[in-house]
Structures are given as C-alpha cells and as structure tokens.
C-alpha positions, 0 to 999 in steps of 0.5 A: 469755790472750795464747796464746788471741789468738794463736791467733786471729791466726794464724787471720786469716793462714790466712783471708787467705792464702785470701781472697787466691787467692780475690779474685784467682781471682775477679776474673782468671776472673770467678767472681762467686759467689766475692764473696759467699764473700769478703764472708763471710769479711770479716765474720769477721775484722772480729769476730776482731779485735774479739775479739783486742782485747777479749782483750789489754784484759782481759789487760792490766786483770788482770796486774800484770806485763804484756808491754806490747810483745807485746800492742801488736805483737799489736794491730797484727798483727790490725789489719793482717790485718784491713785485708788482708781488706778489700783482698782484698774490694776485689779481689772487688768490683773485678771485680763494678764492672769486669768485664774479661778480664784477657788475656795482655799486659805488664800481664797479665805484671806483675800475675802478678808481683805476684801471685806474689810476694805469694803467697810472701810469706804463706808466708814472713810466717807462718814469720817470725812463727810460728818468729821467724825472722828472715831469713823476715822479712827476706826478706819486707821485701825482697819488699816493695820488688819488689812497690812496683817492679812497682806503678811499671812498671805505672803508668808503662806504663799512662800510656803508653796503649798497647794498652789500653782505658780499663775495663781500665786502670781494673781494672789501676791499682786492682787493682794498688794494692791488691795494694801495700797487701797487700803493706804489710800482709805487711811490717808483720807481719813487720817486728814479728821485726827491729823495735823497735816504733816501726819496725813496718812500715818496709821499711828495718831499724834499724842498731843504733848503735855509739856 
C-alpha cells in the first residue's frame, strides 16, 4: 500500500515541477490563460494528497509491523509538494492582480536567478528521493540557502527604490517570497534522505555525535 503512495508522490513532483515553469511563463510573459491550466492542476493535487493521506491511514490500521518513520516522511513529502502547488498558483494570480512587464533590469536579473536555481533544484530534489542519493540532497540543501541570499539582495535593492515603479516592485517582492517558500518546500523533501525525522527540513545537517 505504501508503494501505491509513492507512486502518488512522485506524480505530485512531475505536476509541480511543471505547474512551476508554467506560473512563471505565465506571469513573466503575461500568458493569462495559462491561470485557468494551473488552477486545475491545483485542484489535483489538493485531492492527491488527500488520497495519499487516506492510503498511509489505512496501511497503518492494517499492519502490525508498520514502517512508522517512511509514512510519516511520506505524509510530510505530499503536504510539502501540496503547498508548492499553491505557491505556483499564487505566481499564476500574481500576474492576473498585477500585470507587469518584467523588463530587463537588476531585479529582473535576480529573479532569473531565483528561478534558475529552483528549477535545478526539482531535478536534483527528485533524484535525491528516488535514488536516496544523498549528496542530490545535500546539494539541494545548499541551493536552498542561495535562493534565501538572493530573496535578501532583492529585498535590500527594492528598499532602495531605484528605478522602480511601486506596481512593480509589488510583483518582485511577492513574487520573489513565493519563490523562497518553493524553495523551502524543495529542501524539506530532500532533507527527509540526510534527516532524522525531527530535522526534516532544516537547511543545516545533524553532526552525528562522537561521545
């Protein structure tokens, strides 16, 4: 039963892996309609994660013996990618409340840094989980902290002002924090390889002690 919620967990990944260059496509070129593909794509993941829920329950009402650690890792991994959807459908909206032209500029420049990184940063997220490969995981953690310094570059220069309108600097500032979350979200999952379970998450790995 527990292969059956895997299954469904790496389904989620592919569907927000691909809900991500689409918020992104849709709010960087103002491709409205692709909102609608997003929102839709929100909604099946909503139910999946219900359905991976209902699956771990019933796995662990009918076996004696159950892997009490993989199922609450499980649990956390769908909830994670669950709230990656949202973010992505935030992206999506974001353009919808603010439409912008996102111009060739610094902030411009960062954000695709941002982006860039995340976008790595499925790739590696799912090969860490899928092959338990810890340096992927490793990686992904370290990816993580760059996205949080480029999240800060791009705050400090929007507190500056310079050559910015405010409707703008509204779509970098959400845009950008959303973008964090994504992030977050990726370093939680991978984190579950390196991770005790009550670490899952943290960007800074246990030292095993040598007492």
């Amino acid at each position: 039963m527990l292969e059956s919620a895997f299954e469904a967990v790496d389904r989620m990944h592919e569907q927000t892996h691909s809900m991500y260059r689409l918020s992104v496509k849709c709010l960087v070129e103002n491709q409205d309609e692709i909102a609608k593909d997003i929102s839709r794509e929100d909604r099946v993941i909503n139910t999946t994660v219900k359905d991976v829920r209902r699956e771990i329950l019933e796995y662990l009402a009918i076996n004696s013996a159950p892997d009490i650690s993989a199922s609450l890792v499980l649990t956390g991994i769908a909830v994670d990618y669950e709230r990656i959807g949202d973010y992505c459908k935030n992206i999506a909206q974001l353009g919808l409340m603010y439409p912008a032209q996102l111009e060739s500029s610094p902030y411009f420049d960062l954000f695709k840094k941002m982006d860039d990184n995340i976008t790595a940063m499925f790739d590696f997220t799912l090969q860490s989980v899928k092959e338990s490969d810890t340096q992927r995981a490793r990686d992904v953690m370290k990816m993580h902290v760059t996205t949080k310094k480029l999240h800060t570059d791009i705050i400090a220069m929007l507190n500056k002002g310079d050559n910015i309108d405010i409707q703008t600097a509204i779509v970098y500032a959400l845009l950008t924090e959303f973008l964090r979350r994504i992030s977050a979200h990726l370093q939680n999952i991978a984190s579950t390889v390196v991770q005790p379970y009550d670490r899952v998450g943290f960007d800074k790995e246990k030292v095993p002690s040598t007492e």
